[in-house]
C-alpha angles and dihedrals in degrees: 000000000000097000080062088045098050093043096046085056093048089048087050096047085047091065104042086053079057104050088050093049095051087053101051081047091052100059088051131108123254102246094052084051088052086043089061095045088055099050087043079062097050131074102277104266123230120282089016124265122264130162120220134201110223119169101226125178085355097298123103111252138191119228122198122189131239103263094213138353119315096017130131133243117224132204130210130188123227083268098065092252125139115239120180134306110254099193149007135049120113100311086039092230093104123230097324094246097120113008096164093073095105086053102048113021113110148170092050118201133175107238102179138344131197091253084198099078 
């Protein structure tokens, strides 16, 4: 009976996890959905791939992580522009376009991670 009970509030914490995350999929642009299918295809990176909202300079903006090592971030507007890399490369502080990032960037939100880790 509590074996039932345990499993029956997994399975409904489960899908509330996937509703939310259906929603938060569903505000985002074309290009960061295709982004995602294409990292699901790939070996899972390390540490493992995620995307991230942040508002910066008062536009919403899409970070995505170094996969290994020296590489570099990248970030992408709401438009599916390139912007800048924030971070990485061999002196881990990206391409120098917008170094203030760290600094400005605000109302962080996971928007996927690679649930394979």
């Amino acid at each position: 009976m509590m074996s039932r009970l345990v499993v029956y509030l997994v399975l409904v914490a489960l899908a509330g996890l996937s509703c939310k995350n259906e929603q938060i999929l569903a505000n985002v642009p074309a290009c960061i959905r295709q982004r995602i299918q294409q990292l699901e295809a790939a070996p899972v990176r390390n540490p493992p791939g995620s995307i991230y909202r942040y508002t910066y300079k008062g536009k919403t903006v899409y970070y995505i992580p170094p996969d290994c090592c020296d590489g570099f971030s990248e970030l992408i507007d709401e438009n599916c522009a390139s912007l800048c890399a924030p971070d990485g490369g061999l002196g881990g502080v990206g391409d120098g376009r917008c170094s203030d990032f760290g600094k400005e960037a605000t109302n962080r939100e996971l928007i996927w991670q690679d649930p394979r880790k």
